[in-house]
C-alpha positions as a LaTeX table, in Angstrom:
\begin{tabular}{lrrr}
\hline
Residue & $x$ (\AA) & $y$ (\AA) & $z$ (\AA) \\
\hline
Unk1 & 18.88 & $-22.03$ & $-8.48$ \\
Unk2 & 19.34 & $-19.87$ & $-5.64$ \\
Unk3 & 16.08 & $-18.70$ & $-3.32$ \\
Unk4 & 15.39 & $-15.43$ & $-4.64$ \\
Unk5 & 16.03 & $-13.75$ & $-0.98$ \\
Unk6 & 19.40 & $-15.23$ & $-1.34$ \\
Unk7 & 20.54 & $-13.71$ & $-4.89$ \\
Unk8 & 19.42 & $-10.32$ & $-3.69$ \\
Unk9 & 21.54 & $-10.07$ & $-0.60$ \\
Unk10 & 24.36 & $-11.11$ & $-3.18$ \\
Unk11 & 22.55 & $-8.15$ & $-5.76$ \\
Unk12 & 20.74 & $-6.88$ & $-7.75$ \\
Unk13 & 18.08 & $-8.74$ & $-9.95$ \\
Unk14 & 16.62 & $-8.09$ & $-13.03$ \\
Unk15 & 12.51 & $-7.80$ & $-13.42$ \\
Unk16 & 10.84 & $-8.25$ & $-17.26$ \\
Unk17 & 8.74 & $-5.21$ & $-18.18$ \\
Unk18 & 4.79 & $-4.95$ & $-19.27$ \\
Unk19 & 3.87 & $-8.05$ & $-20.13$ \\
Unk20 & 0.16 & $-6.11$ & $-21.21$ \\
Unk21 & 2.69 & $-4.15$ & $-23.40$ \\
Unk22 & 4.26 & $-7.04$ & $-25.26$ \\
Unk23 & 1.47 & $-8.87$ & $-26.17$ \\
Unk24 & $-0.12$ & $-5.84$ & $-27.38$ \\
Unk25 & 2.26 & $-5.12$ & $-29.55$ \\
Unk26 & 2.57 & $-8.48$ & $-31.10$ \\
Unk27 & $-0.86$ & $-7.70$ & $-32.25$ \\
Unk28 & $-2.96$ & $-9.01$ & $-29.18$ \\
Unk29 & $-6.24$ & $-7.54$ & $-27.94$ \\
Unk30 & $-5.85$ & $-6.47$ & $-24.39$ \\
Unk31 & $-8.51$ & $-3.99$ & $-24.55$ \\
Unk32 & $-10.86$ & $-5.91$ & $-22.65$ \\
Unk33 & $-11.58$ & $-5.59$ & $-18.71$ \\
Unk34 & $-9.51$ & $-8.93$ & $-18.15$ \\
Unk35 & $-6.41$ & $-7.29$ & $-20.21$ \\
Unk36 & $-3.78$ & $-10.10$ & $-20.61$ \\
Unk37 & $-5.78$ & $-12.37$ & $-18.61$ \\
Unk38 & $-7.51$ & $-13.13$ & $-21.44$ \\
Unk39 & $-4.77$ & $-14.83$ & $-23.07$ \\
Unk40 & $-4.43$ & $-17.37$ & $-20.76$ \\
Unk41 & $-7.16$ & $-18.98$ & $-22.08$ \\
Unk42 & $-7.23$ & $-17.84$ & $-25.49$ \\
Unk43 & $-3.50$ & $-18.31$ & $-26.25$ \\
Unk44 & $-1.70$ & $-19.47$ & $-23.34$ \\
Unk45 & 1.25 & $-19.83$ & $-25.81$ \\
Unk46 & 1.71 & $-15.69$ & $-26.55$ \\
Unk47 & 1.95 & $-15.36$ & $-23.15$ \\
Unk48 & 4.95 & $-17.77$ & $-22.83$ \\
Unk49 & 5.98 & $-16.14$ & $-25.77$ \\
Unk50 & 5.83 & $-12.98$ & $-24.28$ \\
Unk51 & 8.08 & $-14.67$ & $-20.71$ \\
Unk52 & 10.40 & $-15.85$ & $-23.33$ \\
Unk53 & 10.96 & $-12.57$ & $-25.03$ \\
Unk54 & 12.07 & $-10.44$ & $-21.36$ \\
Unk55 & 14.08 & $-13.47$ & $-20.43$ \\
Unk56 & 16.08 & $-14.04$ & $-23.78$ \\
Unk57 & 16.44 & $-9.72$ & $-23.09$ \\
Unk58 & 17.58 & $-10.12$ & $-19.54$ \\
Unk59 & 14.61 & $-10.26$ & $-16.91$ \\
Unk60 & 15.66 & $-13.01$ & $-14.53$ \\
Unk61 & 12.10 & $-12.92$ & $-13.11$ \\
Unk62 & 9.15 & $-13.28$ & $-15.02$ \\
Unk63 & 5.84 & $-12.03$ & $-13.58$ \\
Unk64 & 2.96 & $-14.09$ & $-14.52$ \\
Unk65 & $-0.23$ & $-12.82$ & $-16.05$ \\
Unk66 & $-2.22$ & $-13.08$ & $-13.09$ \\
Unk67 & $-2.39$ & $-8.78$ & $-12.28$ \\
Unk68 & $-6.37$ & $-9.24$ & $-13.20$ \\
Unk69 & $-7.05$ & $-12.43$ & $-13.32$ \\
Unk70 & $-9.61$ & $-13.04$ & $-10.40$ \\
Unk71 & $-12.35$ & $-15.65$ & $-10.27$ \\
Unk72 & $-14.54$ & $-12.61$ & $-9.92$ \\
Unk73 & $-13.27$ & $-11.17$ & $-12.97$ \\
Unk74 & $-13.56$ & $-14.11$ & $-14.91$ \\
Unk75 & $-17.22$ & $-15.02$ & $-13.79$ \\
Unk76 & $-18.13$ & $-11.34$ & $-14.93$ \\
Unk77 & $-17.07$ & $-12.50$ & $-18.40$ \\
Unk78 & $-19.11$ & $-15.89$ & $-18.27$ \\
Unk79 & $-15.98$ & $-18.11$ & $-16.78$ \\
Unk80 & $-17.29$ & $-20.63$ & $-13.94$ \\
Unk81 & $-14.69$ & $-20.57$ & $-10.70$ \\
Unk82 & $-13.33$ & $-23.99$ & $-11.76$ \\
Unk83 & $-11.93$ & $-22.84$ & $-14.59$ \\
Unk84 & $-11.16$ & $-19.46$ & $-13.49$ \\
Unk85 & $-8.90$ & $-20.90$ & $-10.74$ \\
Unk86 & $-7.18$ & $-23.15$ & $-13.19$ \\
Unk87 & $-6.05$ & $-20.49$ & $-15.20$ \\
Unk88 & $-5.14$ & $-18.33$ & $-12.27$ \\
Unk89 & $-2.55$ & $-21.35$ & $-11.63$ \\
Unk90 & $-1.81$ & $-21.63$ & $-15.09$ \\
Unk91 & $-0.06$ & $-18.45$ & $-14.86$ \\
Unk92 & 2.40 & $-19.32$ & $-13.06$ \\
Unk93 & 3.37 & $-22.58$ & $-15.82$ \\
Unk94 & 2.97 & $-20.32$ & $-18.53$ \\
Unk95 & 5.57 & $-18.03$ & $-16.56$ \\
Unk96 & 8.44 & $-20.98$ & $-15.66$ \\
Unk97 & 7.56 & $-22.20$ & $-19.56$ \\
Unk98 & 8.98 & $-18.63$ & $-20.79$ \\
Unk99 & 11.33 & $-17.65$ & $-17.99$ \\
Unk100 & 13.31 & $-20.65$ & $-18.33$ \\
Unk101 & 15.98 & $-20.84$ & $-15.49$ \\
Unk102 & 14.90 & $-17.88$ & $-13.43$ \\
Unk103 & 12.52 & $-17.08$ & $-10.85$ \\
Unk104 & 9.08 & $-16.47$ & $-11.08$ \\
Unk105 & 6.47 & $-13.95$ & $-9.27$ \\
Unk106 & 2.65 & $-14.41$ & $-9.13$ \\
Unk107 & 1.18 & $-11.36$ & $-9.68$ \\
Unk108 & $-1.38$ & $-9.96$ & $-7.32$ \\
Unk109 & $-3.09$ & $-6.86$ & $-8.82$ \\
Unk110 & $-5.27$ & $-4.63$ & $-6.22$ \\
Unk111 & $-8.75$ & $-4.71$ & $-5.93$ \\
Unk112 & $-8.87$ & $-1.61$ & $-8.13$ \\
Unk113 & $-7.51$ & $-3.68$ & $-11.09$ \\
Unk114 & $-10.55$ & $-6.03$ & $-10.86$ \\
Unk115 & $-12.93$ & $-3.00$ & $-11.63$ \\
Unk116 & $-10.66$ & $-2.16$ & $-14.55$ \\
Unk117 & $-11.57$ & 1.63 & $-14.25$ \\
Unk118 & $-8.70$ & 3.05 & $-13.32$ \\
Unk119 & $-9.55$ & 2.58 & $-9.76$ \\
Unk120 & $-5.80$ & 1.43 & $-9.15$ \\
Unk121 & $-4.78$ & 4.53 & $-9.17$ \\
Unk122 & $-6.73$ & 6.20 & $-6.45$ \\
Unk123 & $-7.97$ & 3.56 & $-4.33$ \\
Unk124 & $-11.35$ & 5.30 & $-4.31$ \\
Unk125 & $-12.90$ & 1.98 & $-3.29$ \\
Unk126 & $-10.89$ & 1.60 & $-0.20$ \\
Unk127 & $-13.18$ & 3.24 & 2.47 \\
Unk128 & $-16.22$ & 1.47 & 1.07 \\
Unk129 & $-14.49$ & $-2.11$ & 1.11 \\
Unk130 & $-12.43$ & $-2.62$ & 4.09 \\
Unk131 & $-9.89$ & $-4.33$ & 5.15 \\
Unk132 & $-11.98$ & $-7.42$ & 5.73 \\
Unk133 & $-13.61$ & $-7.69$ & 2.38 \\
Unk134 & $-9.98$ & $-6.77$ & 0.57 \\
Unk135 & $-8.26$ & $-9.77$ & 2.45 \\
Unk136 & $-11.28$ & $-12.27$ & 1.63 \\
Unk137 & $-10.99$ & $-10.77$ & $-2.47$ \\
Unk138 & $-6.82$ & $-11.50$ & $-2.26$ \\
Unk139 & $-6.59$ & $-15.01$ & $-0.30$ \\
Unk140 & $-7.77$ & $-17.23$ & $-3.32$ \\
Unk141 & $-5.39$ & $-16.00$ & $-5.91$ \\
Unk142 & $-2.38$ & $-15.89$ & $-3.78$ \\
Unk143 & $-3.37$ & $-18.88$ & $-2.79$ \\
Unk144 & $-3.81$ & $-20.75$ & $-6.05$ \\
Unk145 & $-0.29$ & $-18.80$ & $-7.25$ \\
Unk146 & 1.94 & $-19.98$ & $-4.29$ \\
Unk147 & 0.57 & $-23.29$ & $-4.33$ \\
Unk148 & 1.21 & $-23.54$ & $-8.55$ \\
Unk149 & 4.83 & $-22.86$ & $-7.53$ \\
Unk150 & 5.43 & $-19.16$ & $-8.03$ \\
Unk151 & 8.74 & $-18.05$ & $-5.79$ \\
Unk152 & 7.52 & $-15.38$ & $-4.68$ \\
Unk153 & 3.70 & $-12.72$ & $-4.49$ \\
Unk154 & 4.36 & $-9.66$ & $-6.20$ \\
Unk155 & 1.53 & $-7.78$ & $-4.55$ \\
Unk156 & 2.08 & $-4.31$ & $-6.91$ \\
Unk157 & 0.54 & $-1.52$ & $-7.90$ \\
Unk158 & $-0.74$ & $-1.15$ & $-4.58$ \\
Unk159 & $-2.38$ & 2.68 & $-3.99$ \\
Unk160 & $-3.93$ & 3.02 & $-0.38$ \\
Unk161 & $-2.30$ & 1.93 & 3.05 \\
Unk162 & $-5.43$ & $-0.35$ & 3.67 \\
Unk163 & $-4.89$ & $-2.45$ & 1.08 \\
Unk164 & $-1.08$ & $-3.04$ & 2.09 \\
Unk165 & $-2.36$ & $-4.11$ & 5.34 \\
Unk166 & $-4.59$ & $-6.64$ & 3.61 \\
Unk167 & $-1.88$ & $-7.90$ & 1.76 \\
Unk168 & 0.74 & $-8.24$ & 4.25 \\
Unk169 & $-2.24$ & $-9.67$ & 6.68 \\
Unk170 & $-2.64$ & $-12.37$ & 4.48 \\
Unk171 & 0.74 & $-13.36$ & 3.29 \\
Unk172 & 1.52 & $-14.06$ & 6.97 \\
Unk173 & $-1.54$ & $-15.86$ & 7.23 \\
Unk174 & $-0.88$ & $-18.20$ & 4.10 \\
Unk175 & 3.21 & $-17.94$ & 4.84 \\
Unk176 & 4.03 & $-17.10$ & 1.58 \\
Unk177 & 7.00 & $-14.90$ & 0.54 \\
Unk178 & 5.71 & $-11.19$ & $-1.39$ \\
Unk179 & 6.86 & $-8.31$ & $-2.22$ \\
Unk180 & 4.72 & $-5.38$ & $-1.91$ \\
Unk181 & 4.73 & $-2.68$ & $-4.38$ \\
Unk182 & 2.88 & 0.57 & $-4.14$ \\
Unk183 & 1.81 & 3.30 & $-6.65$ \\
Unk184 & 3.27 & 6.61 & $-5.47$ \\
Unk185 & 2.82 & 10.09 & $-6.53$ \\
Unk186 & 5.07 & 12.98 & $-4.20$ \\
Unk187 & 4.02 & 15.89 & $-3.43$ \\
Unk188 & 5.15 & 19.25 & $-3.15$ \\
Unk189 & 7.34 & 18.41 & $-0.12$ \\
Unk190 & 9.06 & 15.55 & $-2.04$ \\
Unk191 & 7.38 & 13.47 & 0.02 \\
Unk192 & 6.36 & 10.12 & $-1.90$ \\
Unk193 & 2.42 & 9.39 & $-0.68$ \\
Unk194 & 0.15 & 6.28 & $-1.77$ \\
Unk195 & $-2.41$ & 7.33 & $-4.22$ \\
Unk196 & $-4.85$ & 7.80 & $-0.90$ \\
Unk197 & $-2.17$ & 10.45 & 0.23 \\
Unk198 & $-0.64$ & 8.19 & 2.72 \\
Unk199 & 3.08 & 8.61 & 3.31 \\
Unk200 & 4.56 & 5.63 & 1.99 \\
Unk201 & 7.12 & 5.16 & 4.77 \\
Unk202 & 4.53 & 4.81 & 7.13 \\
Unk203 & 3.31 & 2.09 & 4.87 \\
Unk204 & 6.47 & 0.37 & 4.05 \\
Unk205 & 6.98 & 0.16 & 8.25 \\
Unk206 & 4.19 & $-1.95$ & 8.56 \\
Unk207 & 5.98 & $-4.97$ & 6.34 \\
Unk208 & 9.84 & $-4.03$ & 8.46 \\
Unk209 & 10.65 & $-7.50$ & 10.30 \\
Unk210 & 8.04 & $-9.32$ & 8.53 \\
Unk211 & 9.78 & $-12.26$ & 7.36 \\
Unk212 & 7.34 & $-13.14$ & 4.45 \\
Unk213 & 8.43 & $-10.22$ & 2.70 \\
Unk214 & 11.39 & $-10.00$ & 0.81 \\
Unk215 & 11.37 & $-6.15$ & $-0.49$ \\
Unk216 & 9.18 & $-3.34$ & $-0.16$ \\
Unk217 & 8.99 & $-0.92$ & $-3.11$ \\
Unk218 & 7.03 & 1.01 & $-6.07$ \\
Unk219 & 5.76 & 0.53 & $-9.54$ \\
Unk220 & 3.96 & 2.28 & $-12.00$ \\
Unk221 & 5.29 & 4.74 & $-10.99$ \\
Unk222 & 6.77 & 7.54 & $-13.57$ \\
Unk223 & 10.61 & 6.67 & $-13.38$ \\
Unk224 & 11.54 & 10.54 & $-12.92$ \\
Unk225 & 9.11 & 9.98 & $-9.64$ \\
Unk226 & 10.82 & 7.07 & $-7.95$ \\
Unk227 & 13.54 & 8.14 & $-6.37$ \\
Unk228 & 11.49 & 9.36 & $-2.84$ \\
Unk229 & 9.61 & 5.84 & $-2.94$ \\
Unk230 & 13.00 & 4.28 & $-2.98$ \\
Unk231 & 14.60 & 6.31 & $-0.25$ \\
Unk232 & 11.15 & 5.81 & 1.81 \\
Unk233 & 11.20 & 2.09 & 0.76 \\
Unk234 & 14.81 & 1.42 & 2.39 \\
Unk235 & 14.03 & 2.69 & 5.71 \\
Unk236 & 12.32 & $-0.38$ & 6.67 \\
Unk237 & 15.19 & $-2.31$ & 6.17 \\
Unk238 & 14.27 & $-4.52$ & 3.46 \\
Unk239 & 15.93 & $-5.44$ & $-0.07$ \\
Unk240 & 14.10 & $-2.35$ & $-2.42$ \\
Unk241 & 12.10 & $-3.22$ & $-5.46$ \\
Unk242 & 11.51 & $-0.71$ & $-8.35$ \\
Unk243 & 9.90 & $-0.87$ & $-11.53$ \\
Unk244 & 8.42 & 2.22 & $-13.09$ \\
Unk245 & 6.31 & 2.58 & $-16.08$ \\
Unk246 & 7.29 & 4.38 & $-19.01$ \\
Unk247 & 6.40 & 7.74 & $-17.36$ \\
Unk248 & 2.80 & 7.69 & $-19.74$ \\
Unk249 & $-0.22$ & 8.00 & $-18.41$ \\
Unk250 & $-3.03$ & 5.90 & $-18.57$ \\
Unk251 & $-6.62$ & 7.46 & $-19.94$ \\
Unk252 & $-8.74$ & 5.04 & $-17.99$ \\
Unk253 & $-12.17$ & 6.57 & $-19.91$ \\
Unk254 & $-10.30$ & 7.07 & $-23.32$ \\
Unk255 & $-8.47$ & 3.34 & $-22.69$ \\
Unk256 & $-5.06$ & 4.97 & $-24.31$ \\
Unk257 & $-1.57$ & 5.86 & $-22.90$ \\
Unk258 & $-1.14$ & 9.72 & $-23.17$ \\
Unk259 & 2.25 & 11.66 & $-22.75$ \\
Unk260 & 5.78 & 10.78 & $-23.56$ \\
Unk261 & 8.32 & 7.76 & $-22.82$ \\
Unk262 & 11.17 & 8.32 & $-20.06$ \\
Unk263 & 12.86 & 5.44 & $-18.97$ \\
Unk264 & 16.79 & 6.07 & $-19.18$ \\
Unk265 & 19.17 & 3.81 & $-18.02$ \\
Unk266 & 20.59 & 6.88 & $-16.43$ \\
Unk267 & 18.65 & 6.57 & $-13.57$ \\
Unk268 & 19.19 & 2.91 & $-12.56$ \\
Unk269 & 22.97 & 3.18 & $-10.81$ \\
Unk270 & 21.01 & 5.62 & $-8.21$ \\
Unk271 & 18.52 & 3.30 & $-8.10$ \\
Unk272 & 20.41 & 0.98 & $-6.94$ \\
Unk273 & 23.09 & 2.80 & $-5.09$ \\
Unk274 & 19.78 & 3.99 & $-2.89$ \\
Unk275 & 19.21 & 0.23 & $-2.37$ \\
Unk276 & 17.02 & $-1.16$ & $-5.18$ \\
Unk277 & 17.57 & $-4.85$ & $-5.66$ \\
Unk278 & 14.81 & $-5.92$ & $-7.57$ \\
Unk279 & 14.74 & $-3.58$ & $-11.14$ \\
Unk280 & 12.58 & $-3.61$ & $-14.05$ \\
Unk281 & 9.82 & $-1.82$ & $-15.71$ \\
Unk282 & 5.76 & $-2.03$ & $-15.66$ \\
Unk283 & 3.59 & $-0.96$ & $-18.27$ \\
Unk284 & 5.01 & 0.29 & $-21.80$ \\
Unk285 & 8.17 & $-1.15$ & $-20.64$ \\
Unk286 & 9.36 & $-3.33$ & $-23.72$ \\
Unk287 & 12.32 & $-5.81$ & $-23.71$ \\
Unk288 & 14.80 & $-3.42$ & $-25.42$ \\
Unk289 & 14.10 & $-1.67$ & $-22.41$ \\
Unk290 & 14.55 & $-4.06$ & $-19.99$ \\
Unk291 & 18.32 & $-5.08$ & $-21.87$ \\
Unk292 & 19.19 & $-1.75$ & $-21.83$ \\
Unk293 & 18.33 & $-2.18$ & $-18.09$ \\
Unk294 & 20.09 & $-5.26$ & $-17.58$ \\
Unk295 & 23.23 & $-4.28$ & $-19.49$ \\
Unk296 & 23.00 & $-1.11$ & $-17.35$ \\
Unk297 & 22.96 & $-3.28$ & $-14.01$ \\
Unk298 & 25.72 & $-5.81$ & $-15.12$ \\
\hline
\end{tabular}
């Protein structure tokens, strides 16, 4: 199999979807403030299930189950660091188990997905963190993923320029290949800003000429919303990565999705025309989706 940074100068590759999503709807309770997570110790064989479904549909990378698994998340529910760290490496098995012959990416949720408020999506707790306290919180689970084997960090969902900093602080520290990901809203300028209001180009120069990082680019994202995160995203010079939720939203206090579905495969030749390399979906993104995607991109 090739290294991952090799297939995408060659082109584009196909991400799986929500993972949350599938195993939800195969009658899974995610509902809880560890969301999949939970499944890695309850049934580490859905999840695989869940890998094998987006592969068998097309994903050639599958994105472990790791986005809020944290050993301080699981010692809030009662799980000693031990274990918590085993199944933060487990992740990454689970994910090869499913996947099959493709690649696989460790995810690295933000801080934000830890509190499980919704806080990913403003990156309220930024100022009262730090930089300092964010890298400390992100070393032992990229860590424990790159050493289980994952190909490659998929630091995502990433909503404040601090945090990015953290992240790509880190990575260089541990040299380990990521991508980084950010959440992105635009505003009335076009402009596509971090969910602290940052403009995401400035934030996508600070990881241009890194050489741990193999694409720069947003998720969870609405997919109507992408297209200024993608332009913004190639300026640094980096393969692009795109995955955009279903264009819902998430009801952090009423724990539901509100609004309507979006994702067309319409919008995935400009996608990629604009530079995208890595292409998938995030949450309520289902494996019909994702072949639809794939069939799209081949």
């Amino acid at each position: 199999m090739l290294p991952l940074a090799d297939a995408l100068a060659a082109g584009p590759v196909v991400l799986d979807g929500g993972l949350s999503t599938e195993l939800e709807a195969r009658g899974h309770d995610v509902s809880s403030a560890l969301w999949s997570a939970r499944l890695l110790r309850e049934d580490p064989a859905a999840v695989v299930a869940a890998h094998a479904a987006f592969a068998a549909a097309g994903a050639q990378v599958a994105t472990t189950a790791s986005y809020q698994a944290t050993i301080e998340g699981f010692a809030a529910t009662g799980i000693d660091a031990t274990e918590a760290r085993r199944l933060i490496a487990s992740s990454v098995a689970l994910a090869r188990e499913g996947q099959g012959d493709g690649w696989v990416a460790g995810s690295v949720g933000p801080y934000g997905a830890m509190l499980a408020d919704g806080s990913e999506y403003t990156g309220g707790y930024v100022p009262d963190v730090g930089i300092a306290a964010l890298r400390a919180f992100h070393r032992p689970r990229m860590e424990l993923l790159a050493e289980a084997g994952a190909d490659v960090l998929a630091c995502e969902t990433v909503p404040a320029a601090a945090e990015a900093e953290a992240l790509l602080t880190e990575a260089e520290a541990l040299d380990v290949p990521i991508w980084l990901s950010l959440t992105t809203v635009v505003d009335d300028d076009g402009v596509a800003r971090t969910r602290r209001g940052e403009p995401a180009a400035d934030v996508f120069a600070m990881a241009a000429g890194l050489p741990v990082v193999l694409a720069v680019g947003i998720n969870c994202t609405a997919p109507a919303a992408v297209a200024p995160g993608i332009t913004a995203a190639a300026a640094a010079g980096t393969p692009v990565v795109v995955y955009p939720n279903s264009g819902e939203a998430w009801d952090a206090a009423a724990r539901c999705w509100t609004g309507s579905p979006g994702v067309s495969p319409e919008h995935v030749p400009g996608w990629v025309t604009a530079g995208a390399r890595l292409v998938g979906g995030c949450c309520r993104v289902r494996p019909a989706d994702i072949a639809i995607l794939a069939a799209t991109i081949s």
